[in-house]
N, C-alpha and C positions, 0 to 999 in steps of 0.2 A: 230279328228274323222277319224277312216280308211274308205278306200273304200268301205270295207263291210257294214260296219256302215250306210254310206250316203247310200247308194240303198235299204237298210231297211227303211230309211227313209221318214216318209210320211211328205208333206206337207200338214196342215190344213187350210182348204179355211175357208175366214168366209163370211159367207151368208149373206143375208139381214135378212133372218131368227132369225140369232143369235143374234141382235140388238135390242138395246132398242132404238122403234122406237121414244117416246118420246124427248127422252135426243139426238138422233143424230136430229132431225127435228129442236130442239132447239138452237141447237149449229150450225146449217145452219143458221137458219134465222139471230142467233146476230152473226154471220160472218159476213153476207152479208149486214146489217145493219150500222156492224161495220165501213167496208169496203165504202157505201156511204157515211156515216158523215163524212170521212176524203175527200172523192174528191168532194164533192157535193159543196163546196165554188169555186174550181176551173170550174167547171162546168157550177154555174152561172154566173158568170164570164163571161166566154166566150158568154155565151148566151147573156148579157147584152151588150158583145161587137160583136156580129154577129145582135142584134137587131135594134141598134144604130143608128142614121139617121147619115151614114158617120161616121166622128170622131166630131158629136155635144156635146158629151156630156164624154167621158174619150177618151185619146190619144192613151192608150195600157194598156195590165194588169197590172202593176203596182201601175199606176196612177188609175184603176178601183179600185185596192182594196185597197187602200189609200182613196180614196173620199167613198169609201161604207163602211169603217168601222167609216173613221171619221163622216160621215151623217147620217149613221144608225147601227152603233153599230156593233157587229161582229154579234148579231144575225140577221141583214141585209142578210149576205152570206148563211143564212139558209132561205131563206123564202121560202116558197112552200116544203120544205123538207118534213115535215111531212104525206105531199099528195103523194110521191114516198115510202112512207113504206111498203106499201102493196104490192110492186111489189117485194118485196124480198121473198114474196112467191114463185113466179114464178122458182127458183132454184128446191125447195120442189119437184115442179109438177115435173120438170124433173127428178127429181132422184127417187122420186116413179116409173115415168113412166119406168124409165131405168132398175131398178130391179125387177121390176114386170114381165117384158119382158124374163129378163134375166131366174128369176126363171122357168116362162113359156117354154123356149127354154130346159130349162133341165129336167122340168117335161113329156113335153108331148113330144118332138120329142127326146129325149132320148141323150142327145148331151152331152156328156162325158169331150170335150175339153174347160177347162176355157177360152182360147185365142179366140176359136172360138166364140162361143158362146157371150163374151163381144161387137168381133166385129161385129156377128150380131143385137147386142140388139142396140150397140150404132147407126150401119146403120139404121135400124128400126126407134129409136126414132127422125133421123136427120129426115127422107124423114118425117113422119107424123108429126112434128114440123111445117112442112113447110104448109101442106094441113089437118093436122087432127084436132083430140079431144085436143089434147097437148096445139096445138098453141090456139085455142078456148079459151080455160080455163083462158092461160096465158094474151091472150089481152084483154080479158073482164077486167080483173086486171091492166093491163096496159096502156090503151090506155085515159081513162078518169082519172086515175092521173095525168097522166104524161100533156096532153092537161090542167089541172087544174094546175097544177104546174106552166108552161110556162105563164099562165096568172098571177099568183103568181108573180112571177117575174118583171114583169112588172106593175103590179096591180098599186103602188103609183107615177109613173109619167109617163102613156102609152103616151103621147104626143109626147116624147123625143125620143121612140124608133118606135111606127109604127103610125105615125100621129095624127094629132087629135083626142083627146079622143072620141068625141063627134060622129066621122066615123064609128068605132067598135060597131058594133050592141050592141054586150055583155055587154063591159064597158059603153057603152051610157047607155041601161038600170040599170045598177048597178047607175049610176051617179043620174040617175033618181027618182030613188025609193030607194034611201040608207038610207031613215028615217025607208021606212017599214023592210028593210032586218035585215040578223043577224048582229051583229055588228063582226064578223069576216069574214075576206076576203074570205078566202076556199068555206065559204057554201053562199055569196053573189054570188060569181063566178057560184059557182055549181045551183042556183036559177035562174041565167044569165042568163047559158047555156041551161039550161032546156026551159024556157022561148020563148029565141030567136029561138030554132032550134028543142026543144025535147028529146027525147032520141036518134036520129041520131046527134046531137051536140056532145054526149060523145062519140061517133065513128068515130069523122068526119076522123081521119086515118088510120083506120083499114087495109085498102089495104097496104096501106104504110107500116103499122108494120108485113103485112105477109110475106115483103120480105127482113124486117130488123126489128129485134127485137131491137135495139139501141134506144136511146133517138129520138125523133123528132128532125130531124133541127133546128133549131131557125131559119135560111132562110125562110124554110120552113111554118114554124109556123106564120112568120109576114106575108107572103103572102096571107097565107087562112085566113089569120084575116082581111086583107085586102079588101075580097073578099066582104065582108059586107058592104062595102063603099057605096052611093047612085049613 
């Protein structure tokens, strides 16, 4: 292509517009979906072995994931998985919110420059992430997963990792009344929670996650479990 040629030449942007908003909304979620079923075994893991009382119970990851597959199967390394699925919305919201911005920046204040314009939509969405509607959205979805997961986790021998079962308000009443619950863990947990604390139990980190959207600690998490102790 000559000179001439290339400066005729336009580049076509493709907007949010031109998208089939279906088929991309879908093709994020089973990315991100994707993307946890493969680390989400290394993940508990760690948290098994940050829960641990010392090295009582596995020496290091290895020997974790050798005693957890041979004790409880591979689908062991999955448990609580299913209660972090919904957080792979949370991608969704940002990229609505990101184009939506972006579209705005060019509708109404009239802003011609792709470059710019990106880098204001994506400053925009970082600062309101932090204090807005964004982050809002995302931790209502996040925050009582993921605290239900963490209990997942632990669910079938909490002795071994934050003391006695019987200490934990939550799994004490689960222990208590597990004839009237569901016979699956998620929604005994979720019956616990509610229980013990209300609906301030499924936020008990909120603060926490406005200034890290990552996983809860496991440190973390056996502390405030703790916190129930008499």
């Amino acid at each position: 292509m000559n000179p001439t040629a290339q400066s005729n030449y336009a580049l076509e942007i493709i907007e949010w517009r031109h998208l089939d908003k279906y088929s991309l909304s879908t093709y994020i979620f089973t990315s991100s979906c994707t993307i946890r079923f493969l680390i989400y075994p290394f993940n508990f893991v760690k948290s098994r072995l940050q829960l641990q009382k010392q090295n009582t119970v596995y020496k290091g990851v290895r020997h974790a994931l050798v005693h957890i597959i041979r004790n409880e199967g591979l689908r062991g390394l999955y448990k609580g998985f299913l209660m972090t699925v919904p957080q792979n919305v949370a991608p969704l919201i940002y990229c609505n919110a990101y184009e939506k911005t972006r579209e705005w920046l060019k509708l109404h204040l009239g802003l011609s420059s792709d470059k710019l314009v990106s880098s204001l939509a994506g400053k925009f969405i970082s600062l309101i992430s932090q204090c807005g509607t964004v982050s809002l959205l995302t931790q209502i979805i996040f925050v009582p997963t993921d605290i239900t997961s963490q209990y997942m986790i632990i669910y079938n021998n909490p002795s071994a990792f934050i003391g006695e079962a019987h200490h934990a308000a939550v799994l004490n009443y689960i222990h208590r009344n597990k004839a009237k619950l569901s016979s699956r863990p998620a929604f005994q947990i979720l019956r616990a929670l509610y229980h013990v604390d209300g609906y301030r139990g499924f936020f008990r980190y909120y603060n926490i996650k406005k200034k890290d959207l990552k996983s809860i600690s496991s440190k973390t998490f056996a502390r405030k479990v703790t916190e129930n102790l008499p």
